[in-house]
N, C-alpha and C positions, 0 to 999 in steps of 0.2 A: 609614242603617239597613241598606240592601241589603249595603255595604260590608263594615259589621262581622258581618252576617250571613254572608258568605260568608266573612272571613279567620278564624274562628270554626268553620267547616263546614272549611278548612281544615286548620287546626290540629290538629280531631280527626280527619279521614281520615291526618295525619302522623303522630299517636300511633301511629293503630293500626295502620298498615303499621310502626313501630317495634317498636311491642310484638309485632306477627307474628313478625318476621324475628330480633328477639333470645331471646325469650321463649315462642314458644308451642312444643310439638310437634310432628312431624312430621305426625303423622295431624290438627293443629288448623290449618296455615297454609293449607291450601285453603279455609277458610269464608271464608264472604258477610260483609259488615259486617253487617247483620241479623245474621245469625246469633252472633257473636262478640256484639253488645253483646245478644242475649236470653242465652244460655248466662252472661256472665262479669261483666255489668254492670248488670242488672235482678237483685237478688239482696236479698233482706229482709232488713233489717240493722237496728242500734241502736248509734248511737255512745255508750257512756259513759265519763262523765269522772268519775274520783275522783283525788281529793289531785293530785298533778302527775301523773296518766297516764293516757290515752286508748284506750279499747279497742271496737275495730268484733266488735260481735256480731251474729254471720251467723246465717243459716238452718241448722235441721240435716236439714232435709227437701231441701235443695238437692240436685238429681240430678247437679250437675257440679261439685259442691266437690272432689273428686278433682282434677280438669284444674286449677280454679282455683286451688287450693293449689300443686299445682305451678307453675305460671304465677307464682306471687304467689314464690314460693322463686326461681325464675329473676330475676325482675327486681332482691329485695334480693341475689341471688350478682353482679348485675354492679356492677362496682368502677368509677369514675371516674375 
C-alpha cells in the first residue's frame, strides 16, 4: 500500500513539474504545488455526454479561468 502510494505521489509531482516547465507562464512557474492544484485543479465542473461527445462544463465564477484557459491552449498546441 505504502508502495503504490508513493509511486502515485510520484507520478503526480512528474506531471506537474511537466505541465510547469511546458505549459504554464512565466509569472505561473514559481508557484507551490498547493498553489497550482487550488488555482488550476480544484475547479467546479460537470462532465456531459450527449450522442458521441463529451464536454467538461466549468465554473464561470472561476477567478483563474484566464491562466487555465491558456494553460489548457498550451498543452493541446504541443504536438508529439
Amino acid at each position: 500500500e505504502n508502495a503504490v502510494r508513493m509511486m502515485v505521489s510520484l507520478l503526480s509531482y512528474n506531471i506537474n513539474n511537466f505541465m510547469r516547465t511546458l505549459a504554464f507562464p512565466e509569472k505561473a512557474k514559481g508557484l507551490q504545488i498547493q498553489s497550482i492544484r487550488l488555482r488550476f485543479f480544484k475547479i467546479a465542473g460537470k462532465l456531459i455526454h450527449s450522442g458521441r461527445r463529451m464536454m467538461l462544463k466549468l465554473s464561470t465564477h472561476h477567478v483563474y479561468q484566464n491562466e487555465f484557459f491558456h494553460i489548457l491552449r498550451q498543452i493541446q498546441s504541443l504536438s508529439w
